[in-house]
KOLKE-471995 format. One record per residue (C-alpha): x, y, z; residue number from 1; residue in three letters. Coordinates in steps of 0.2 Angstrom, whole numbers, plus 5000, padded with zeros to 4 digits. Example, Ala and Ser with C-alpha at 12.3 -4.5 7.8 and 13.67 -1.06 7.14 Angstrom:
! residues 2
[[5062 4978 5039] 1 "Ala"]
[[5068 4995 5036] 2 "Ser"]
This chain:
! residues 336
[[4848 4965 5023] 1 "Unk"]
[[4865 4960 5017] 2 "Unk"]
[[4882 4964 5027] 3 "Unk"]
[[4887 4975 5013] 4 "Unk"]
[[4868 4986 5016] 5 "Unk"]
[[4871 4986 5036] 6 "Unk"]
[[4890 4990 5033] 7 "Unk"]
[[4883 5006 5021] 8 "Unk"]
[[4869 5008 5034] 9 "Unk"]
[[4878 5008 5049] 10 "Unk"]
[[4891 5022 5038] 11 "Unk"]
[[4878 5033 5034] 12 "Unk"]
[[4874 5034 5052] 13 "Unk"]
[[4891 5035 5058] 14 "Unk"]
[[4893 5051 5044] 15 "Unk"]
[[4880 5060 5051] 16 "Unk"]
[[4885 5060 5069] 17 "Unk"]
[[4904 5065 5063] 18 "Unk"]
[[4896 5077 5051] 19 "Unk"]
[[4884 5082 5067] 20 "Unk"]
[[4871 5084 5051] 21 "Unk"]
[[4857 5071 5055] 22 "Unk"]
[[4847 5074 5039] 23 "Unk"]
[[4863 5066 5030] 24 "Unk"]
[[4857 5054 5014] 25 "Unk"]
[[4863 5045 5002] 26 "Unk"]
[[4862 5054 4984] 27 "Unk"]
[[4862 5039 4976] 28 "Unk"]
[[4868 5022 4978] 29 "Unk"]
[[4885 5021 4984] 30 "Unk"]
[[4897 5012 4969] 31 "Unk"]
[[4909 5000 4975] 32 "Unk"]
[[4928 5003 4972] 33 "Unk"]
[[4941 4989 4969] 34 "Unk"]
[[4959 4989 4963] 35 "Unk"]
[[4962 4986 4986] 36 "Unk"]
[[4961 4970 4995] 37 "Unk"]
[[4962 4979 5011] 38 "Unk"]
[[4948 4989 5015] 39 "Unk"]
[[4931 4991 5008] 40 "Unk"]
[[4928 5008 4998] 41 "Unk"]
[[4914 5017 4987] 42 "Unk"]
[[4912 5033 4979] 43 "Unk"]
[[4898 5042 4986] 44 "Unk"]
[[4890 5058 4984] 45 "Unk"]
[[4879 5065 5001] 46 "Unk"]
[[4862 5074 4999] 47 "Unk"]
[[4861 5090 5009] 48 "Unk"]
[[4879 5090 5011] 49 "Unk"]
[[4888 5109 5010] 50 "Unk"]
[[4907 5113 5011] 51 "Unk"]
[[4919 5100 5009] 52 "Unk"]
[[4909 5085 5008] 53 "Unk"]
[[4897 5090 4995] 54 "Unk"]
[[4903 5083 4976] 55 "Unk"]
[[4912 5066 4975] 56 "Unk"]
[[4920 5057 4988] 57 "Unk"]
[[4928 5041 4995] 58 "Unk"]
[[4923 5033 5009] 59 "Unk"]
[[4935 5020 5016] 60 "Unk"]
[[4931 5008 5030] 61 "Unk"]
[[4949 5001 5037] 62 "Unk"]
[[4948 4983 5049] 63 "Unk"]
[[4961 4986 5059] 64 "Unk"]
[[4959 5001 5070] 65 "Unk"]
[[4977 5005 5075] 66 "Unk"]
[[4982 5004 5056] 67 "Unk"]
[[4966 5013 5051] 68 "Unk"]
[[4969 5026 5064] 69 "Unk"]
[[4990 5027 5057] 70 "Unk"]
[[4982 5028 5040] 71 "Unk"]
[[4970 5042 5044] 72 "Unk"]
[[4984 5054 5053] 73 "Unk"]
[[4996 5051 5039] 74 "Unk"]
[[4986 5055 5025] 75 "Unk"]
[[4976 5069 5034] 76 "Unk"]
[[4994 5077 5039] 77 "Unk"]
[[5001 5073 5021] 78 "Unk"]
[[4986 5082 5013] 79 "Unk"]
[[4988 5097 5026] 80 "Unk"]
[[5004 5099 5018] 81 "Unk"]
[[5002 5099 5001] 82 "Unk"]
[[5007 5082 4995] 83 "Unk"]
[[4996 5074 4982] 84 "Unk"]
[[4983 5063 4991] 85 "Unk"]
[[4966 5066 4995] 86 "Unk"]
[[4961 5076 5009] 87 "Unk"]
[[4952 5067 5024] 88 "Unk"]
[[4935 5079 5029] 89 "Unk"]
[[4931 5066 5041] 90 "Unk"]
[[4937 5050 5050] 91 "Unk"]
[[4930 5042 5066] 92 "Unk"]
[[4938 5024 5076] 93 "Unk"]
[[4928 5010 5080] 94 "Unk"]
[[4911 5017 5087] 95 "Unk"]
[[4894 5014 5092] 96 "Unk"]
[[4888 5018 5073] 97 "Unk"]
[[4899 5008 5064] 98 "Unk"]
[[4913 4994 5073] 99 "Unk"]
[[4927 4998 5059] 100 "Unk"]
[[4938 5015 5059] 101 "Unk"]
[[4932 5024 5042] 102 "Unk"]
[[4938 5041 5033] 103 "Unk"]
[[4929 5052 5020] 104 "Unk"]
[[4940 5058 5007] 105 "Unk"]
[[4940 5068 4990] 106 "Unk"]
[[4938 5058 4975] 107 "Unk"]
[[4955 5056 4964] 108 "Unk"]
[[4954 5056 4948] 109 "Unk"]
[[4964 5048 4933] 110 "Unk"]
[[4969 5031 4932] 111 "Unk"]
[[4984 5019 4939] 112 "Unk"]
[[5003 5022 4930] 113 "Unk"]
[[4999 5004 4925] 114 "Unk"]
[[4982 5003 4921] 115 "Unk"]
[[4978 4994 4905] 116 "Unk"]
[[4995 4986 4903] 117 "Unk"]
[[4992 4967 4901] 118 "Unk"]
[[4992 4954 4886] 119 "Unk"]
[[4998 4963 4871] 120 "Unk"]
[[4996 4982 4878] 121 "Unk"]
[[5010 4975 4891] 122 "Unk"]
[[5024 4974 4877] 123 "Unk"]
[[5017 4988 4866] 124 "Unk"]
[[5017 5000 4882] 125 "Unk"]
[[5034 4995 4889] 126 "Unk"]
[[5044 5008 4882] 127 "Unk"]
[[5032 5023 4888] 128 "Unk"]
[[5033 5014 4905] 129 "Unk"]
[[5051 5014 4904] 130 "Unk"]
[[5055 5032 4903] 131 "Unk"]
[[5040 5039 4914] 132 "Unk"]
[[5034 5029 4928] 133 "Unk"]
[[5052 5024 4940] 134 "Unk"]
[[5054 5042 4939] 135 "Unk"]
[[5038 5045 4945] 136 "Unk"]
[[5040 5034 4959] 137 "Unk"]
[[5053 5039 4963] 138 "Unk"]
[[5050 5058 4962] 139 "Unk"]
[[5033 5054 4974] 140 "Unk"]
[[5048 5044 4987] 141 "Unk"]
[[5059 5057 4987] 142 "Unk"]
[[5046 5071 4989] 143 "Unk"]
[[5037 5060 5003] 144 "Unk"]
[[5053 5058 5015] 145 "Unk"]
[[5058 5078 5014] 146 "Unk"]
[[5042 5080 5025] 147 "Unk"]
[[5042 5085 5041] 148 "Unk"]
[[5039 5068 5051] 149 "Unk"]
[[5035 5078 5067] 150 "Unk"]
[[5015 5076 5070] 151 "Unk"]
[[5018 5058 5067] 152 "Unk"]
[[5034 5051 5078] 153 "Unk"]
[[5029 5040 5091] 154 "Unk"]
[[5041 5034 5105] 155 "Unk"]
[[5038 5015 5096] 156 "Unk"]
[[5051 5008 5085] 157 "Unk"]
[[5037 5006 5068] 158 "Unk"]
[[5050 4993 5062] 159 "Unk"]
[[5053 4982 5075] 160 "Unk"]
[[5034 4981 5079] 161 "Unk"]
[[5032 4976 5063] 162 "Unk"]
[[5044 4960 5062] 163 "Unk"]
[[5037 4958 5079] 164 "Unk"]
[[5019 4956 5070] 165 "Unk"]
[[5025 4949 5056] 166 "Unk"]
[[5034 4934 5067] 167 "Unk"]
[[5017 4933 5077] 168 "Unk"]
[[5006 4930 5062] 169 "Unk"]
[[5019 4917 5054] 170 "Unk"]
[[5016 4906 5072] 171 "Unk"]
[[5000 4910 5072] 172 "Unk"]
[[4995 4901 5055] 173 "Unk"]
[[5008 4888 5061] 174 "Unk"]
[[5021 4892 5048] 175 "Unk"]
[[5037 4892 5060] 176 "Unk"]
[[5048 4892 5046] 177 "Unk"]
[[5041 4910 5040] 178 "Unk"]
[[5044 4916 5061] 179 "Unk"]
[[5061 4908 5060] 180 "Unk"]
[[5064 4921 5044] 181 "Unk"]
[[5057 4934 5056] 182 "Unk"]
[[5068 4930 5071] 183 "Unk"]
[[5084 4932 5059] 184 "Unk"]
[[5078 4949 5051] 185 "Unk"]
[[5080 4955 5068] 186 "Unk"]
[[5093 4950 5073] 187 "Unk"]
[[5103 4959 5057] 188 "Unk"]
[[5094 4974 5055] 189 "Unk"]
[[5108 4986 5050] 190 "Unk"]
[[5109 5000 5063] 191 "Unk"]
[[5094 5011 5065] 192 "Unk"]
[[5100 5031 5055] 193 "Unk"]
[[5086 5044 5050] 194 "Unk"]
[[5068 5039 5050] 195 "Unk"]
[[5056 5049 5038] 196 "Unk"]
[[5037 5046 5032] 197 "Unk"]
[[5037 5030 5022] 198 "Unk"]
[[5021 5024 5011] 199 "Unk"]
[[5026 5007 5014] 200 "Unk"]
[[5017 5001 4995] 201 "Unk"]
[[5021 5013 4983] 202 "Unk"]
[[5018 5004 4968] 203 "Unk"]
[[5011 5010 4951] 204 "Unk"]
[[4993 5005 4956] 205 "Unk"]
[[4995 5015 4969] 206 "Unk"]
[[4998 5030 4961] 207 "Unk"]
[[4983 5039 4949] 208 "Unk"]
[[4989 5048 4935] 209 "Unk"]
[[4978 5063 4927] 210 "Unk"]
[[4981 5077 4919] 211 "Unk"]
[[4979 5088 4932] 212 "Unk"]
[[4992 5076 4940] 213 "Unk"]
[[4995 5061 4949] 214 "Unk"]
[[4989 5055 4966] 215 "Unk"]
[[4996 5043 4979] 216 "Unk"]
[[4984 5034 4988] 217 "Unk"]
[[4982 5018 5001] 218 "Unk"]
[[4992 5023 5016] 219 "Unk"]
[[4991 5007 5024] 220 "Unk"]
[[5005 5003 5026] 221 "Unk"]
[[5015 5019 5032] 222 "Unk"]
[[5028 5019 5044] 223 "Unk"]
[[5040 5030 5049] 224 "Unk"]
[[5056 5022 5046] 225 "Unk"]
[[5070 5023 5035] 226 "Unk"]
[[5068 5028 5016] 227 "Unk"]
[[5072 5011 5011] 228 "Unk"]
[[5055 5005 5017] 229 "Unk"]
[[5048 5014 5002] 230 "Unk"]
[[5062 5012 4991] 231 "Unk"]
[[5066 4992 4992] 232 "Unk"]
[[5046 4988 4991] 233 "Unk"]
[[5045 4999 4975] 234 "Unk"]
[[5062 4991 4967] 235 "Unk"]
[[5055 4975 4970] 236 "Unk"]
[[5038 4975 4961] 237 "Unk"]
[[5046 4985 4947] 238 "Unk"]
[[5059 4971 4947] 239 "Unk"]
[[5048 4956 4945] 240 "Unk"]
[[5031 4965 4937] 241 "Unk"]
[[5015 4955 4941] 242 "Unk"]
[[5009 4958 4924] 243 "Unk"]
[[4997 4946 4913] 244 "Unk"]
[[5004 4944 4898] 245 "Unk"]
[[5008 4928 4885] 246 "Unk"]
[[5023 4916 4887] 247 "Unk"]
[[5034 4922 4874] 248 "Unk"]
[[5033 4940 4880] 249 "Unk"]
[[5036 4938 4900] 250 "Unk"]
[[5054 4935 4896] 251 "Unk"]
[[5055 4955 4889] 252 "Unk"]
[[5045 4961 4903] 253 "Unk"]
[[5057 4952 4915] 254 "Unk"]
[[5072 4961 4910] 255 "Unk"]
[[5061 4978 4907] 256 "Unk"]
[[5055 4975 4925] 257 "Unk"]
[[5075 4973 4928] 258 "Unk"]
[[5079 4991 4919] 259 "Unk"]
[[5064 5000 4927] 260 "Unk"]
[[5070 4994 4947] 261 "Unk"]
[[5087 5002 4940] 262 "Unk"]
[[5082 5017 4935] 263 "Unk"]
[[5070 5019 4951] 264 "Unk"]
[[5086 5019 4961] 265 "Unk"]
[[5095 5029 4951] 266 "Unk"]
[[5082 5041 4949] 267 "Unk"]
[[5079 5044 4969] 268 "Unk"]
[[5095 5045 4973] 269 "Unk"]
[[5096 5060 4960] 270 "Unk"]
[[5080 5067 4969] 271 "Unk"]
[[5082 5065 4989] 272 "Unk"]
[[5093 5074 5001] 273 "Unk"]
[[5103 5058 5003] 274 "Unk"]
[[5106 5042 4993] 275 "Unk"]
[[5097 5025 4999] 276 "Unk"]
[[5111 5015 5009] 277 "Unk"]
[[5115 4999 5002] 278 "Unk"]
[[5111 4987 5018] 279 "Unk"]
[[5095 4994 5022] 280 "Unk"]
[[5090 4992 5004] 281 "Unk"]
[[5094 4973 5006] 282 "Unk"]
[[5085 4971 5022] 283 "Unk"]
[[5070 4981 5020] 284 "Unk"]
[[5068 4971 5001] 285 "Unk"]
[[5068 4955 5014] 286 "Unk"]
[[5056 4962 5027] 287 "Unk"]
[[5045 4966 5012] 288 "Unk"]
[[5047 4946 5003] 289 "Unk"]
[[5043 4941 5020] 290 "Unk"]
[[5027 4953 5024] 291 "Unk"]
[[5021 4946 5006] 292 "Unk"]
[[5023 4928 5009] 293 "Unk"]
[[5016 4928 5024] 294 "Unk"]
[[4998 4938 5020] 295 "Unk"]
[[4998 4923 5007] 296 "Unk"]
[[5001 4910 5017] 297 "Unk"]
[[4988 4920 5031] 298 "Unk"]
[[4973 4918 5016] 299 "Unk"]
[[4977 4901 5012] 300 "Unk"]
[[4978 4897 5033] 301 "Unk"]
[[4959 4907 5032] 302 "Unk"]
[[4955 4898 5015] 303 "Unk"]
[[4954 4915 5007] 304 "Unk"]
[[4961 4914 4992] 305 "Unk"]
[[4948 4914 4981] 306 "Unk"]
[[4942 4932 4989] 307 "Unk"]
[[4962 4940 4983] 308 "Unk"]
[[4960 4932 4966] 309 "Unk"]
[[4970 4943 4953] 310 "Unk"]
[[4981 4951 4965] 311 "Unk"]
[[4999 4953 4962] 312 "Unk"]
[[5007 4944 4975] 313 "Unk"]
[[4999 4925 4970] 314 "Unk"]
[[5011 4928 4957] 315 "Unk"]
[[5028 4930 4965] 316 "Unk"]
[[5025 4921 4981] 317 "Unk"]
[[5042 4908 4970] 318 "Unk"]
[[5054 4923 4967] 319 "Unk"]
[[5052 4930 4985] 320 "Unk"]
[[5053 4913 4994] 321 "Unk"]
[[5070 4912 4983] 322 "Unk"]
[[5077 4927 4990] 323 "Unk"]
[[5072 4923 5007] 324 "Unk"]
[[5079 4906 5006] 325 "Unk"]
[[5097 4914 4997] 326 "Unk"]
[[5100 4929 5009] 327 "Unk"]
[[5095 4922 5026] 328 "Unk"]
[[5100 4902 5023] 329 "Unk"]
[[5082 4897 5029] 330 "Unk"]
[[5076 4884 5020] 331 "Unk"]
[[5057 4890 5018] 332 "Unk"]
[[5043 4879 5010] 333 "Unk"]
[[5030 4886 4997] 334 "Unk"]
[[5012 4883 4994] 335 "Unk"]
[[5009 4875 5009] 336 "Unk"]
C-alpha cells in the first residue's frame, strides 16, 4: 500500500471516530484536489453518512498542527458568521488515527477569478479582469477585517512570531542573508495600531467564483494582525501577475498587473472602516517578499523543487529579491 492509500486509510479511520459512526466508508474513491502546495485534499463523498456530511465534501489534511489548528478555528469561526467559506463539520489534531491535523468541509463550487487566464486567454481576458476582480479582493478584505476578531486573539503578537519563524527557517537552510532581512523587518516594524482577522494569501486563486457567489478558501496563513497583512500580499501578486503567457504580451500584463494593484487599493479603502496606512503597507509587502523567497530557497535546501513546479512564486523570486535588496539595503543573493 502506497503512502497516499495509508494517508486515506488512516482518514477514513480518523472520520469515523470524530463522526463517532464506525460504519463510515468511502462512497467512492476519493479525487485528489490540486491548485495548493500546502496541504493534501480530495473531494469525498461518505456512505452512510446523514446530516451535514452527507453530499460533497473536502477533506484537508494540514502538516503543521499549530497552523492546521489556527486554520481550523478561523475558518470554522468565519463560516459560523456568515462569511463566504466553507463550513468545517469536523476537524481533529494530530491523533492516534491519523498523525496530521485534518478538517471536513463543504465543497465550494465555481472556479478561481483567474482560472483559464494564460497564453492568449491572458491578453483577451485582461480587460474583464480589470474591472471585476481587485474589487473583488478587495470587497472580500474589507469585509474580512469588520469581523469580530474576538474568539480568535491570543495573548501572542501573530506578527512578530512570524518574523521570528521566518528568521529561523532562513538560519536553518543556512541562508544568513535572508535572517539578516528578518533581523531588520523587526527592528522597523511601524508601531503596532488595530489588529483584525487577516487571510494572509488572498489571491485570485484563492477566491472561487460561481454564480451563486464566490468563496474564499485556504486559511493557511491567517493571522491576526494589521489589515495591511492582507492588503500588501494582494497588491503585490496583482502587481507582478505570475501569468504564463508569450514574450511580446507580458509587457501589457505588467502594466495591467500595475493598474489592477492600483485599483485594489483604491477599492479597499472605499470599502473598509479605515484606509490601509502607508508604512504598514510597505512593511508588510516586505515581510511577504521575504516569507516568499524563503519557502523557495526552503524547497531548493530540501531539493523540492520539482514537487512546487507551476507555482507562482518560481516566477517572481527576481522582483521580490529587488525589493528586498532597494528597501532594507541588504545585499541578498538569488538562486542559491
Amino acid at each position: 500500500m502506497n503512502t497516499v492509500d495509508n494517508t486515506l486509510e488512516d482518514l477514513l479511520a480518523a472520520i469515523r471516530s470524530a463522526a463517532t459512526q464506525p460504519d463510515l466508508e468511502w462512497a467512492q474513491p476519493p479525487e485528489v484536489l490540486v491548485g495548493g502546495f500546502w496541504a493534501q485534499m480530495w473531494r469525498v463523498r461518505l456512505a452512510g453518512a446523514h446530516g451535514d456530511l452527507s453530499g460533497d465534501l473536502v477533506v484537508r489534511v494540514m502538516p503543521h498542527s499549530a497552523d492546521g489548528a489556527r486554520e481550523t478555528a478561523t475558518q470554522t469561526h468565519l463560516a459560523n458568521v456568515g462569511y463566504p467559506t466553507p463550513a468545517v463539520h469536523l476537524a481533529a489534531a494530530p491523533g492516534t488515527e491519523l498523525d496530521r491535523a485534518w478538517m471536513l468541509m463543504d465543497f465550494a463550487p465555481g472556479k478561481p477569478l483567474l482560472a483559464g487566464l494564460s497564453g492568449p486567454a491572458a491578453l483577451l481576458g485582461l480587460p474583464r479582469v480589470a474591472h471585476q476582480m481587485p474589487d473583488q479582493l478587495a470587497r472580500h478584505a474589507a469585509m474580512l477585517h469588520k469581523i469580530d476578531a474576538g474568539p480568535l486573539r491570543t495573548d501572542e503578537d501573530q506578527i512578530a512570531a512570524l518574523v521570528r519563524g521566518i528568521r529561523d527557517q532562513c538560519q536553518t537552510i543556512d541562508r544568513s542573508d535572508l535572517a539578516d532581512v528578518a533581523t531588520w523587518l523587526g527592528h522597523h516594524r511601524p508601531p503596532v495600531g488595530s489588529t483584525v482577522i487577516c487571510h494572509g494569501d488572498l489571491h485570485p486563486f484563492n477566491v472561487l467564483t460561481d454564480p451563486s457567489g464566490d468563496t474564499v478558501l485556504d486559511w493557511s496563513s491567517t493571522r491576526i494582525a494589521d489589515p495591511a497583512y492582507d492588503v500588501a500580499f494582494a497588491h503585490l501578486l496583482l502587481s507582478q501577475p505570475p501569468l504564463t503567457a508569450p514574450r511580446l504580451i507580458k509587457p501589457m500584463i505588467s502594466v495591467t498587473g500595475r493598474v489592477l494593484a492600483r485599483r485594489l487599493l483604491r477599492s479597499y479603502d472605499r470599502a473598509a472602516d479605515t484606509p490601509v496606512d502607508p508604512a504598514q503597507m510597505d512593511w508588510f509587502t516586505l515581510i511577504h517578499a521575504l516569507r516568499m523567497v524563503t519557502e523557495l530557497n526552503t524547497w531548493r535546501a530540501q531539493d523540492e523543487v520539482e514537487q512546487h513546479s507551476g507555482h507562482p512564486f518560481l516566477s517572481l523570486e527576481g522582483p521580490f529579491i529587488d525589493q528586498i535588496i532597494s528597501a532594507t539595503g541588504i545585499s541578498v543573493a538569488a538562486g542559491m
